[in-house]
Each structure stands twice: as structure tokens, then as C-alpha cells.
C-alpha positions in Angstrom: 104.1 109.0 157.6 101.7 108.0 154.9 104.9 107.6 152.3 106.0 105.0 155.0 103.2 103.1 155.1 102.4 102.8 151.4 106.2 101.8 150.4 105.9 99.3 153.4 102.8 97.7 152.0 103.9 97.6 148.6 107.6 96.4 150.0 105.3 93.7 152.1 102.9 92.9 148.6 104.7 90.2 146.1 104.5 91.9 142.8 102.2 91.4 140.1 102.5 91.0 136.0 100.4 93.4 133.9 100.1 90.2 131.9 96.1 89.5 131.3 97.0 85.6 131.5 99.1 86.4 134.8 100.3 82.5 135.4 100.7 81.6 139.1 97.9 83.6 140.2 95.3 82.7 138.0 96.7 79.5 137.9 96.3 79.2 141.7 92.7 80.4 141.7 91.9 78.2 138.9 93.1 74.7 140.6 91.6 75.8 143.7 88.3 75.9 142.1 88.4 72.9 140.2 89.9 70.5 142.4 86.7 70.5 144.5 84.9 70.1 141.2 86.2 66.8 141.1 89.5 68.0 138.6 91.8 65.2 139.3 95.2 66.4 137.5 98.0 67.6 138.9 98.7 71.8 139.3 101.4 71.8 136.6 98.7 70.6 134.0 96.6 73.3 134.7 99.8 75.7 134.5 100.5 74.7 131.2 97.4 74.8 129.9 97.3 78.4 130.9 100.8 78.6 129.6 99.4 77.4 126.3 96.5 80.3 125.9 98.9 82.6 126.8 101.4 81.8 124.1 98.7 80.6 121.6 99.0 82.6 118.2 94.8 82.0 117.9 93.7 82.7 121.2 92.1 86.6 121.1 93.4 87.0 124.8 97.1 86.2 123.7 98.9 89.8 123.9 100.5 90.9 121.1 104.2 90.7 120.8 105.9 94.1 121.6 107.9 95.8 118.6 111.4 94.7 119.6 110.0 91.1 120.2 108.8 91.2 116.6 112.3 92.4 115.2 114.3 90.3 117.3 112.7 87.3 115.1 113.4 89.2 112.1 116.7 89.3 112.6 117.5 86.2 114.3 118.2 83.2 111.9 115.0 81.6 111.2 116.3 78.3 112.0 116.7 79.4 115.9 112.9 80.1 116.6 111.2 77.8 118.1 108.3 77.0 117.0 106.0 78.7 119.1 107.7 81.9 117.4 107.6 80.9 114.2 104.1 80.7 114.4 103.7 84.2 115.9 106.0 85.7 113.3 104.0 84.3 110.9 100.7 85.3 112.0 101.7 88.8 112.5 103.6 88.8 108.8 100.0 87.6 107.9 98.6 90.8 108.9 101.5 93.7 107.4 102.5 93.2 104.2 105.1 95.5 104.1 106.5 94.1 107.3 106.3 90.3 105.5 108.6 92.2 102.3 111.1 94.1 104.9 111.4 90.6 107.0 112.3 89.3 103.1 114.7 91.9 102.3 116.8 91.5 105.6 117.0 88.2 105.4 118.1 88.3 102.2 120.6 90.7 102.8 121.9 88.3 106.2 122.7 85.8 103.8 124.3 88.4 101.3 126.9 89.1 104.6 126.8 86.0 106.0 127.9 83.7 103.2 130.1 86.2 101.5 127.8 87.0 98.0 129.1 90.6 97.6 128.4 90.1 93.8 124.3 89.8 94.7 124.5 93.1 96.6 123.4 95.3 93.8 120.7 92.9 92.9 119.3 93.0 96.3 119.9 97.1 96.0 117.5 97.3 92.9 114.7 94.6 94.6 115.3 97.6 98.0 114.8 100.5 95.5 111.1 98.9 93.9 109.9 98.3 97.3 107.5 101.1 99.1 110.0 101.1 102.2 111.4 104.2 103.6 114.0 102.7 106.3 115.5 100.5 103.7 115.6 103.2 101.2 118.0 105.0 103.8 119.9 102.1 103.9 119.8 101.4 100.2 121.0 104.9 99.5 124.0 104.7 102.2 125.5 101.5 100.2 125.0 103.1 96.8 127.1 105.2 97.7 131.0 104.9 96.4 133.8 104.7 99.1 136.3 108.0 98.4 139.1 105.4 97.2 137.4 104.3 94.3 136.2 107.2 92.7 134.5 106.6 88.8 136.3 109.5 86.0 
């Protein structure tokens, strides 16, 4: 009986972000408390400006970007971020160096692939090797490798 209840209420209940900067409701509460303040703006301006600490690389209550939000902007193109994750890539490069060289190195090798400059590999191989970065190294060591074919006597 209890189990029927509870899923009822929480069936019942509109669900709620874990986000800190949670946007309708605080939004909501927000207006509602200003407007008889004398606030004289519409609700979307509040919104965004809510919207805006949220997203905000300086603002201490902005969460930080999860792990696979961080390497998705690694390696997307850097001409597809907006700007708004530009910024955040940058400030959190700002804090890791070695994340700052790895974001370097993949890049790097993107445009090795994507524009077809085999002859740069085994530059970009020896730059991998002098670089204090174990999941590269892995990968360094896998292309180092000779294909069976073409065998060296």
C-alpha cells in the first residue's frame, strides 16, 4: 500500500533538476518576488539572466562541465563551439596542463587525418613520445607499430 502511494505522488510531482541554478523554478520564485518590488521586466529577462549565471565560466555557482562534456569539445572542430564553450574549454585548459597539451596533440593529429598529411605522422609520434601522457603513449605505441605487409629485413 505504501509502494502505491509513494509512486503515485512522485507519478503526481513534475520532476526536478539536480541543477543548483534549476531554471523555471527559481526563475519562478524569483519574478514572483521582484515584481512586487517594483521589477518591471518581462519573465524571460529574468530567465536569461539566470540562464547567464548558470552558463557563466566566472560565476563560482556555475557547475562544472562533466568529463564527456569536456572531451566532446576536445574533439569537435574548434570552429563549431560556440562561444559560450569556447570559453569553458578554455578556462578549464587553464587549470590542467596536461589536459591543455593532450587537447594539442588531438587536434593536431585531427588535422593529420583530416587533411591527408600522412608524411607529419611520425613528427606528431616523436612530439606524443616527449609528452608525460600515458593514454597517448598507448596510442603512440599502436601506430609505431609496422603493418605485417611491410616488414623491414
Amino acid at each position: 500500500m505504501l509502494t502505491a502511494i509513494t509512486s503515485q505522488m512522485s507519478s503526481s510531482r513534475p520532476a526536478r533538476s539536480a541543477d543548483p541554478w534549476h531554471v523555471r523554478g527559481r526563475t519562478v520564485i524569483a519574478w514572483e518576488e521582484i515584481v512586487p518590488l517594483g521589477y518591471t521586466g518581462s519573465y524571460q529577462r529574468v530567465r536569461a539572466n539566470f540562464r547567464t549565471k548558470r552558463l557563466s565560466v566566472h560565476s563560482l555557482t556555475a557547475p562544472p562541465p562533466s568529463p564527456r562534456t569536456v572531451a566532446g569539445w576536445i574533439l569537435r572542430h574548434p570552429d563549431t563551439l560556440i562561444e559560450a564553450e569556447q570559453l569553458r574549454l578554455k578556462a578549464v585548459l587553464s587549470h590542467c596542463p596536461e589536459l591543455e597539451a593532450l587537447t594539442k596533440h588531438v587536434r593536431s593529429f585531427a588535422q593529420i587525418l583530416t587533411q591527408r598529411q600522412g608524411h607529419r605522422l611520425p613528427e606528431w609520434l616523436d612530439a606524443v613520445r616527449n609528452e608525460d601522457l600515458p593514454g597517448l603513449h598507448t596510442l603512440e605505441q599502436l601506430l609505431s607499430k609496422q603493418p605485417p605487409g611491410e616488414r623491414k629485413d
